[in-house]
C-alpha positions in Angstrom: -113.1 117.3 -64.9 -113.6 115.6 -68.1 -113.7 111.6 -68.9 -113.6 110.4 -72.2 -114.3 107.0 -71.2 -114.7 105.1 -68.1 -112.1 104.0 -65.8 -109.8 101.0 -66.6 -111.4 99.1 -63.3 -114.8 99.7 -64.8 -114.1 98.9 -68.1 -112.5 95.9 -66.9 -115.5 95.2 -64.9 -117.6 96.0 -68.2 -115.9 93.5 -70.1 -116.3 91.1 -67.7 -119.8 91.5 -67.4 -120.6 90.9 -71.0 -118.3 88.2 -71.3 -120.1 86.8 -67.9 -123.7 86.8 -70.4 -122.1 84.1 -72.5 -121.5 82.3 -68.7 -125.7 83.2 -68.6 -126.0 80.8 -71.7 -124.4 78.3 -69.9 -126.1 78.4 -67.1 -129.4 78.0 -69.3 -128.2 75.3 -70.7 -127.3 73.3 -67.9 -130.8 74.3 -66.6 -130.5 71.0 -69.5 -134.1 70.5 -70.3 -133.6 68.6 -72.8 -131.2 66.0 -70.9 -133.7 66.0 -68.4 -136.5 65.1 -70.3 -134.8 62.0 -71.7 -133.3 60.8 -68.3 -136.7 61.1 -66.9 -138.2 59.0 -69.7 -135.4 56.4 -69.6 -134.0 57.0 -73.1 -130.4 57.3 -72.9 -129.2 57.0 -76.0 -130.9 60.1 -76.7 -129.6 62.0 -73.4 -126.0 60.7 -74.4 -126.6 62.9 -77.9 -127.1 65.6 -75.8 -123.9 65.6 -73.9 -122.1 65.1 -76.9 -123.4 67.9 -78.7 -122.8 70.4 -75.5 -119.0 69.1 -75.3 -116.0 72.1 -75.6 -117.0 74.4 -72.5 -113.3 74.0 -70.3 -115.5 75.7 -67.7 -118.2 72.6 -67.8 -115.7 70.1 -68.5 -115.5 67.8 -65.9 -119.6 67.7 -66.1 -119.6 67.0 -69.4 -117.2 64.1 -68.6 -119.6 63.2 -65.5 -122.3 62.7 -67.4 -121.0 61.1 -70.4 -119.5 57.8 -68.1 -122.9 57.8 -66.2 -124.7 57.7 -69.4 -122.0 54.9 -71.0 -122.7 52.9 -67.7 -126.3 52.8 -68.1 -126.4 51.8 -71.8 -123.9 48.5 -70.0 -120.5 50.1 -71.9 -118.3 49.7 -68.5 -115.0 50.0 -70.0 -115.9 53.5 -72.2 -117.6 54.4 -68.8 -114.6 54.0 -66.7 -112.2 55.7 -69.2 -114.7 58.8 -69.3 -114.2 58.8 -65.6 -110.6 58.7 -65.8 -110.3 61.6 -67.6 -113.1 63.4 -65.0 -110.5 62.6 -62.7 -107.6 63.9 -64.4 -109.4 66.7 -64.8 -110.6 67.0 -61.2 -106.9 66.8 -60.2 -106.0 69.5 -62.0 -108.7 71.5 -60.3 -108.2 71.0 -56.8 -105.9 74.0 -56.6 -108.7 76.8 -58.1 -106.7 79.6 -59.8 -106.5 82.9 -58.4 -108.0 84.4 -61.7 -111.2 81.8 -61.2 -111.3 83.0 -57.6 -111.4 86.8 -58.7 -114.4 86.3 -61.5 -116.3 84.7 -58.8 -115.9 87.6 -56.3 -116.6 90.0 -59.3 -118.5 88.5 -61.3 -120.2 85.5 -61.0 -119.7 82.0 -59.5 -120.8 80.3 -62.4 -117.5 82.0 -64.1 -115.1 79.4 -62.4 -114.4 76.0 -63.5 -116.8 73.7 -61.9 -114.7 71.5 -59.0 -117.3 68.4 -58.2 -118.3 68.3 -55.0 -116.7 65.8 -52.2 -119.7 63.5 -52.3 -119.8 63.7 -56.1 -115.8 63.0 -56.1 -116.7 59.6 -53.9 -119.3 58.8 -56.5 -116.8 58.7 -59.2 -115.0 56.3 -57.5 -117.1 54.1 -56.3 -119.1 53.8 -60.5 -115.6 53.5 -61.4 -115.5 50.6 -59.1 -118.8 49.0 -59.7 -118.2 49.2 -63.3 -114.6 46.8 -62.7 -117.0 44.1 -60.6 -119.3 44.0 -63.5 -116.5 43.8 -65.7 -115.0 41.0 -62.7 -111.8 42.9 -62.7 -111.4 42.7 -59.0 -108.0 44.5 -58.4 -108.7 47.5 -60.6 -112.0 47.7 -58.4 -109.6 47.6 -55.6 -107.3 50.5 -56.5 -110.5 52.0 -57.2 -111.5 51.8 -53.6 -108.0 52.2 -52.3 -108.4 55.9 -53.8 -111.8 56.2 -51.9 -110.3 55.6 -48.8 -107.4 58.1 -49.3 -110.4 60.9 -50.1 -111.8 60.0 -47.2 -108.6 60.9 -45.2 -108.1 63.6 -46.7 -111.8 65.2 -45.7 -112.3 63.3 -42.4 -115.6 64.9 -41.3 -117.4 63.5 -44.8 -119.2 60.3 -44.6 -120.8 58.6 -47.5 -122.0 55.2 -46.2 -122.4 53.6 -49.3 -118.9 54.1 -50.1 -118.0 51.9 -47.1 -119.9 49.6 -47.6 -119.1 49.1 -51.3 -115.0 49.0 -49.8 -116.5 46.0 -47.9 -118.1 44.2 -51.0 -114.6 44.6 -53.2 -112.2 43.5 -50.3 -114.7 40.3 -50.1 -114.3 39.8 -53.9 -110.6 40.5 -53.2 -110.9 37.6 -50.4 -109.2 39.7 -48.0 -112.0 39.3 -44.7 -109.9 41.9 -42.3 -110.0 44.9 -44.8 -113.5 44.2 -46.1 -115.1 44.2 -42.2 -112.9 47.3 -41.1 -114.6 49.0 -44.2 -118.3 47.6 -43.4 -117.2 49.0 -39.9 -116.9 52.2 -40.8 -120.4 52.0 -42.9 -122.0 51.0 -39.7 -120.7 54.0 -38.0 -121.6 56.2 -40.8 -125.0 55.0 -40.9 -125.3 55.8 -37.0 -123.7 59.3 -37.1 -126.4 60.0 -39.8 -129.0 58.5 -37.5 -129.5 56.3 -40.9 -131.4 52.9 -40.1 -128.5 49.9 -40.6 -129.4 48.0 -43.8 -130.3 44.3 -43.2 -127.6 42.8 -45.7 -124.9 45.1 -43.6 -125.9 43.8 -40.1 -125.6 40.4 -41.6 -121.8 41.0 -42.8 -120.7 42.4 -39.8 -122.2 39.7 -38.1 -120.3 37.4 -40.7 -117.2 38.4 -40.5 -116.8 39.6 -36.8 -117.7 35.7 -35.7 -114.9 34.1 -38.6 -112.4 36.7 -37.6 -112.5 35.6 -34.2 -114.1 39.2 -32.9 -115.7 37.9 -29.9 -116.7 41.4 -28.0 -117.7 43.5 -31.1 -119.6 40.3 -32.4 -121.8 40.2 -29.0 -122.2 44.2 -29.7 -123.5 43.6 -33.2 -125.8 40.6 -31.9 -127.5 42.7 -29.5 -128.3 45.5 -31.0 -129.3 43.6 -35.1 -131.0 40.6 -32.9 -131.9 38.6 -35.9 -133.0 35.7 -36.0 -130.4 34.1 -38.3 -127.7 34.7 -40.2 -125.1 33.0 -42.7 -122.2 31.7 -40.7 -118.8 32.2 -43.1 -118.8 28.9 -44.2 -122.1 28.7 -45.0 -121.7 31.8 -47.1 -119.2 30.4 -48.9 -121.0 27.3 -49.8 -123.5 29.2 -51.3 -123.7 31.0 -54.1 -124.7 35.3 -54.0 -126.6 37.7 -56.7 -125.9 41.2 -55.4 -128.5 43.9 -57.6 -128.3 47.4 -57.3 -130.5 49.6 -58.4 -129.8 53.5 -59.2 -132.8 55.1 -59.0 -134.5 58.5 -59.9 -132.3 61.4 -60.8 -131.1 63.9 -58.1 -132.7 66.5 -57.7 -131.8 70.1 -59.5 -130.2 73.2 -58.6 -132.0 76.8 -59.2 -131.6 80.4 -58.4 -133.8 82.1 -56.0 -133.2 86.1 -57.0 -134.0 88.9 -54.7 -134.3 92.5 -56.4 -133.9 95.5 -54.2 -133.6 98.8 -54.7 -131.7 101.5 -53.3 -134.2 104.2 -51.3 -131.3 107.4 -51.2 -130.4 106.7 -55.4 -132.5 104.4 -56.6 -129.8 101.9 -58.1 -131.3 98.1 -58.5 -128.9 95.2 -56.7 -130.1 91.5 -56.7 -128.7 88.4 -54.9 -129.1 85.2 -56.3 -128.5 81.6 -54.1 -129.6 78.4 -55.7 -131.7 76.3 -54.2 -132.8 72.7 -54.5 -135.6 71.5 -56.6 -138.2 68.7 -54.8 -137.5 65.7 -56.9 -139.8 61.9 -56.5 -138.8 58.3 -58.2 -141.0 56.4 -59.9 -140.0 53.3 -58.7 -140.4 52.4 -55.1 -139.2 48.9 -54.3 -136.9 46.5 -56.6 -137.3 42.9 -55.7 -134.5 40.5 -57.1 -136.0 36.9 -57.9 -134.9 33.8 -58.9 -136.5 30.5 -59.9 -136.8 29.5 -56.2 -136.2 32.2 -54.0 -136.8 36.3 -53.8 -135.9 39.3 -51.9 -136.5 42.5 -51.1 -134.6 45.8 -52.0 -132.7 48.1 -49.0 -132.1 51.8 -49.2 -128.1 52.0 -48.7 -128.0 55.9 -50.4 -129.8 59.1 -50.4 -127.6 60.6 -52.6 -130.4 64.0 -52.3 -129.9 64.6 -48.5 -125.7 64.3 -49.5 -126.4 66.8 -52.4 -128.6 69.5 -49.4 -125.6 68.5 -47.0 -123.1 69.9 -49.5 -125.2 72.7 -50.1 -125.7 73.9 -46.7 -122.1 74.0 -45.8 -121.4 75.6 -48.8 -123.9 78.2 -48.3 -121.8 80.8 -46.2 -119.3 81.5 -48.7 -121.6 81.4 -51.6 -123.6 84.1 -49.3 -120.2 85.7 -48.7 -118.9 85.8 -52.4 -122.1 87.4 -53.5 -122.0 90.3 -50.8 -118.5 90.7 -52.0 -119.8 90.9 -55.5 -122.2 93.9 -54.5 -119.7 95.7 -52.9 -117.6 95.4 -55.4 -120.1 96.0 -58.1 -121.6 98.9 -56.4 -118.0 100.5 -55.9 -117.3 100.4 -60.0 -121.0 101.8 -60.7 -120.6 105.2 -57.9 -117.1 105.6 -59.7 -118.2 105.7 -63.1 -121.6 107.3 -62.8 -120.1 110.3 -60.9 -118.1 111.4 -64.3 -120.8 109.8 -66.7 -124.2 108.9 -65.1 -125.3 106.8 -68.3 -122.5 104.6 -68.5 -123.0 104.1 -64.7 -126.6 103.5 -65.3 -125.6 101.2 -67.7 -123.3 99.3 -65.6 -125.6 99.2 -62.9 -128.0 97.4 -65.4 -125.2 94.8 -66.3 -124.3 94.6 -62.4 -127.8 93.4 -62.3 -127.9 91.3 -64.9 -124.7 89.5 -64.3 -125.5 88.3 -60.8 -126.4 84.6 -61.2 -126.3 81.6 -58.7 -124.0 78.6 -59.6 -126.4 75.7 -60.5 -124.4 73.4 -61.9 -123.9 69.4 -60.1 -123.6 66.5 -61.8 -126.9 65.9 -62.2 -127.0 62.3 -63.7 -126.7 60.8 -60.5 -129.8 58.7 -58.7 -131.9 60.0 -55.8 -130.9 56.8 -54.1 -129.6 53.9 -54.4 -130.8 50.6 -53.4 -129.5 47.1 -52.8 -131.0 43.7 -52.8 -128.7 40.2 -52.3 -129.9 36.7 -52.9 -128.4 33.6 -51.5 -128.8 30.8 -54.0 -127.9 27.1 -53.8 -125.1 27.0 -56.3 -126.1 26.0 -60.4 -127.7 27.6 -63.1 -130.2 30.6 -62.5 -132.3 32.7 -64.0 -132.9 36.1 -62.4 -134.5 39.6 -63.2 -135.6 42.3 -61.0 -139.3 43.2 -60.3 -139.6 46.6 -59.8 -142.8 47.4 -57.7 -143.2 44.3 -57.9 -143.4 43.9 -61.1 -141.3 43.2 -64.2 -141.0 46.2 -66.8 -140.6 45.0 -70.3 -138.9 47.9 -71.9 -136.2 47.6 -69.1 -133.0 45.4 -69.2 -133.1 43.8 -66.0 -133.5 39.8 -66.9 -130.4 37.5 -67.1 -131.2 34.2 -68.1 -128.8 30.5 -67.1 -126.2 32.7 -65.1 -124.2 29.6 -63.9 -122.7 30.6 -60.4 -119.8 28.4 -58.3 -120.0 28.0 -54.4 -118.5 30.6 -52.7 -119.5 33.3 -56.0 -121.1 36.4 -55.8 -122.1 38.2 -58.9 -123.1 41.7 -59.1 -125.8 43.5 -61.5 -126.8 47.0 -61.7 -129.9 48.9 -63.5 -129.9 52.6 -63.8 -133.6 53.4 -63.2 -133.6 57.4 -63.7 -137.5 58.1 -64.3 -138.7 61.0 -62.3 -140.2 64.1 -62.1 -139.9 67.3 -60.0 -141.7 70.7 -58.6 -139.7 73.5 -58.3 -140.0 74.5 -54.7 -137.7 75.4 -51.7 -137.5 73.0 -48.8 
C-alpha cells in the first residue's frame, strides 16, 4: 500500500507538536530567571521591566496581569495595582469554563498548551491584595465588595480554607464598623486555623475574645477564654479608645514549580516515552521576624499565612489528573507514532522524537506571591507617632518601612504593608 504523506491525525498531531515547541519557549521563560533574580534582590522596578517586556502571550495572560498588580503594590501604586487586578479577574472570569479545544491540546499535547486558570488559593489572593490595597487607600467599602466576593468564592469551593482570608474579612467589617460580620468572619479563621492544625495567632484570639464579650456571646466567649487563657485582653471599649497600627509584612517569594522527566524506553521496539510532573522547588526568606515599633511601645510579628504549604496543597490535589492527562497523552502519542511508522518508519521515528520532545510539565503559578505572610498590631494611646518596622530586629535602610508624625484618632486603626520578597532556593523535591 503506498502513502505519500502521513495520515491527517498525524499530521494534525505533527503540527501540534511543533507549534507546542513555541509553548517550550514559554515555559523557559517563565522558568523567569531574570524576574527572579530581581524579586530576590528587592529591585522591583527592574522586575516590573520584565513583565512588561513578556506582555502579549493570551496563553500567560492572567500571569502577566498577576504579576504586574503585585509588582505595582509593592512600588506603593495601589490604585494601578487594583486596576491590574481587575482586569486578572475579568480575565479569570472568562476562564472558568476551559474550552474544549484547550482541553484537547492538553490531552494531546501538552498542559502548558491551555490558558493558565489561577489556582483557588491564588484566586483568594487576588481578592484579598485587592482588598488590602482599598484599606491602604482607606476606601473601606470597595475593600468590602472586595471581601464580599471572597466569601462568595468561598461558597462556591467549600472544602478550601485560606485562613488569612478570614481573618482579613474580619479586619474590613471592623473598618466597616459592622461587629457581627467581622466576628462571624474571624470565626471562621479560627476554625480554619484548627482544621489545618495551624497554631491560633495571638492578635486573632484577642478579637474573638473582643467581640464575643461586646456582642453579648456569653457561651462561645467562655469557649474562647479557656482554651486562649491569656492573661489580658482589650475589652471593646478600651479598643476603641485607643488608637491601632496594623503592619503586614509579605515576605519571601513562593517557591517555584519544575519538571521532573522520566525517560523510558520501549524493550519489544525500542521507541523513547517520557513523563514529565512538576514539582516544587525548596524555597527560605531572608527575613525572620518583623517587629513594629513606635516611640513608646513595640511588638512582635505573627505568622497568619503559609502561602507555600497552600501552593503543595493545590498541587497534591491536582496531581491525579495531571498524572492522568499525561498517560492519556502517551497513549495517544503512541497510537499516532505505530500508525505512521507502519507506512513510513522515518516519519514515525520522527514523530516519536517530537512525542518526546513535546511532553512538558505545566510550571506556571503566579509566582510573585510571598512564602508567608506575617502580621504585627500595636495599640497606641491616641496622637502623633512615629513608626517603622525592624526586621530581625533591625531597621534596613534601603527598605521603605518608616512613617514619620502619623496622627491617629481614638477608636483608628491604620494599616501598612511592606513587600519583603528576598530569598533564595535549591532545587530539590520534598
Amino acid at each position: 500500500m503506498s502513502c505519500t504523506g502521513p495520515k491527517p491525525l498525524a499530521a494534525l498531531v505533527v503540527a501540534g507538536m511543533v507549534l507546542s515547541q513555541a509553548a517550550c519557549v514559554t515555559g523557559i521563560g517563565y522558568q523567569r530567571a531574570d524576574l527572579d533574580h530581581f524579586l530576590s534582590n528587592n529591585l522591583t522596578a527592574e522586575a516590573l521591566e520584565v513583565v512588561e517586556l513578556r506582555r502579549g502571550s493570551s496563553r500567560n495572560e492572567a500571569i502577566n496581569l498577576l504579576d504586574k498588580a503585585m509588582l505595582l503594590r509593592m512600588q506603593q501604586q495601589f490604585e494601578a495595582s487594583n486596576d491590574a487586578f481587575e482586569q486578572a479577574k475579568d480575565v479569570i472570569d472568562e476562564l472558568d469554563a476551559i474550552s474544549i479545544g484547550e482541553q484537547a491540546a492538553a490531552v494531546t499535547i501538552n498542559d502548558a498548551m491551555r490558558k493558565y486558570l489561577p489556582r483557588t488559593f491564588e484566586r483568594a489572593l487576588v481578592h484579598c491584595f485587592k482588598a488590602l490595597n482599598y484599606l491602604q487607600l482607606r476606601q473601606y467599602d470597595s475593600a468590602r465588595v472586595e471581601v464580599l466576593q471572597l466569601d462568595e468564592l468561598f461558597k462556591q469551593e467549600e472544602d478550601f480554607r485560606l485562613p488569612f482570608a478570614r481573618y482579613l474579612s474580619g479586619l474590613v467589617f471592623e473598618f466597616n464598623q459592622e461587629p457581627d460580620n467581622a466576628l462571624i468572619a474571624y470565626r471562621k479563621a479560627y476554625e480554619a486555623y484548627s482544621e489545618r492544625g495551624s497554631a491560633i495567632p495571638g492578635i486573632l484570639q484577642q478579637d474573638l475574645l473582643r467581640l464575643t464579650d461586646y456582642l453579648g456571646r456569653a457561651e462561645e466567649h467562655s469557649l474562647y477564654d479557656e482554651e486562649f487563657a491569656l492573661v489580658s485582653w482589650p475589652t471593646q471599649q478600651v479598643f476603641r479608645q485607643q488608637a491601632h497600627a496594623v503592619a503586614i509584612l509579605f515576605n519571601g517569594l513562593i517557591p517555584r514549580l519544575h519538571s521532573h522527566e522520566i525517560l523510558a524506553q520501549s524493550p519489544g521496539d525500542g521507541r523513547m516515552h517520557r513523563i514529565s510532573t512538576p514539582f516544587y522547588e525548596r524555597r527560605y526568606t531572608r527575613v525572620y521576624s518583623v517587629m513594629l515599633a513606635s516611640d513608646r511601645a513595640a511588638n512582635d510579628s505573627e505568622l497568619f499565612a503559609d502561602l507555600e504549604q497552600h501552593a503543595r496543597a493545590a498541587l497534591d490535589d491536582e496531581m491525579p489528573g495531571i498524572i492522568a492527562r499525561t498517560v492519556a497523552r502517551v497513549a495517544v502519542k503512541d497510537r499516532v507514532v505505530d500508525e505512521t511508522a507502519e507506512e513510513q518508519p522515518l516519519i514515525g521515528f520522527a514523530l516519536n522524537v517530537l512525542a518526546v520532545l513535546s511532553e512538558q510539565a505545566d510550571t506556571r503559578a503566579w509566582y510573585t506571591l510571598p512564602q508567608e505572610i506575617l502580621v504585627t498590631r500595636l495599640e497606641l494611646e491616641p496622637g502623633l507617632h512615629d513608626l517603622q518596622l525592624l526586621l530581625d530586629g533591625s531597621l534596613r535602610a534601603d527598605a521603605n518601612h518608616s512613617w514619620q508624625q502619623i496622627e491617629l484618632e481614638p477608636g483608628e486603626t491604620v494599616v501598612f504593608g511592606l513587600h519583603w520578597p528576598e530569598s533564595y532556593s535549591t532545587i530539590g523535591r520534598r
